[in-house]
N, C-alpha and C positions, 0 to 999 in steps of 0.2 A: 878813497872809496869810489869805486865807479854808481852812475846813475843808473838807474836801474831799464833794463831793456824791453821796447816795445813789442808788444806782441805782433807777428805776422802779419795778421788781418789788418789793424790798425795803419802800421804803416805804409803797408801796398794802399790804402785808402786814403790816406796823407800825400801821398805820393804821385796818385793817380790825380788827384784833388792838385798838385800844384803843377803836372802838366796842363790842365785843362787850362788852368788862369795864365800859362805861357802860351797857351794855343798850340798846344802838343799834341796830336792822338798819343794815346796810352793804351793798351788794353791788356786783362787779364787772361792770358792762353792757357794757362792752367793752374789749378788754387789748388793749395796746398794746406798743409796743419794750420790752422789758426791760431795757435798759441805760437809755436816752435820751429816754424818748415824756415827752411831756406830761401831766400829771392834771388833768382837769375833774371837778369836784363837784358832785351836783347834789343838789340837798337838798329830798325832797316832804314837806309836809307833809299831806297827808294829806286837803286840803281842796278838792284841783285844785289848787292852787297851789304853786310851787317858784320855787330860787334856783340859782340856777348860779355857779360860784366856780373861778377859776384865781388860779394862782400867778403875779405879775407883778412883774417889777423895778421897783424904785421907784431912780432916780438919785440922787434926791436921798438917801436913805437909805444908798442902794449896796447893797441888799439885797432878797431876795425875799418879799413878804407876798402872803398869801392875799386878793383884791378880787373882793367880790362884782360878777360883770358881766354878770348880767341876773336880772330876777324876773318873776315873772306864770304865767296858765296854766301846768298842767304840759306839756299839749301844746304849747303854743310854745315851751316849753324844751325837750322831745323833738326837734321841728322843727330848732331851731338845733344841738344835740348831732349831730343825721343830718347834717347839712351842716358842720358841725366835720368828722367824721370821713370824709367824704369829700373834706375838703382836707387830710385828716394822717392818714393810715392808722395811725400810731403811737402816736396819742393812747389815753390808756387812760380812761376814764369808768363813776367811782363813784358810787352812789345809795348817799345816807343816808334813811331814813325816820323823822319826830320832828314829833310834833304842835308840838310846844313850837319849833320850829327850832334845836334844837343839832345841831353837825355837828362840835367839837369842832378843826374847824383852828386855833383861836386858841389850842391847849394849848402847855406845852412841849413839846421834843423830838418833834413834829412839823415842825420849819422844816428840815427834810434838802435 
């Protein structure tokens, strides 16, 4: 039996909460359902270029990991993000900022 899964808000707030204590900026670009929405990640570093990261079932695991699904300009990742969210009004979309590219989804007790 799987544990049972966090809602939205909660965890973008978890989440944002353990960037701060790495000295991450974090921030919320646009909120979504609070129960149910989707989280995109999107990670600038600071040089024009970013990564984009959703959480995606893996079958064969039977579990959800965090898969990088696009990099390059930070503008083409804005690009895609505005057309995300006008096929998912729900979706909620966090910007981490880190020269270095940590964004910290690979932690524990972030897999909610």
């Amino acid at each position: 039996m799987s544990a049972p899964r966090l809602t939205a808000d909660f965890w973008v707030s978890a989440y944002l909460a353990r960037l701060r204590r790495a000295g991450l900026p974090g921030y919320v670009l646009a909120r979504g359902d609070n129960t149910a929405g989707a989280v995109m990640v999107k990670l600038a570093t600071l040089d024009g270029q970013a990564q984009l990261w959703q959480r995606l079932f893996d079958p064969i695991a039977e579990r959800r990991d965090w898969v990088r699904t696009a990099e390059g300009l930070e503008t083409d990742i804005d690009a895609r993000l505005a057309r995300e969210r006008a096929r998912d009004p729900d979706l909620w979309v966090i910007e981490v900022e880190d020269r270095a590219g940590r964004h910290l989804l690979d932690d524990s007790g972030l897999d909610g």
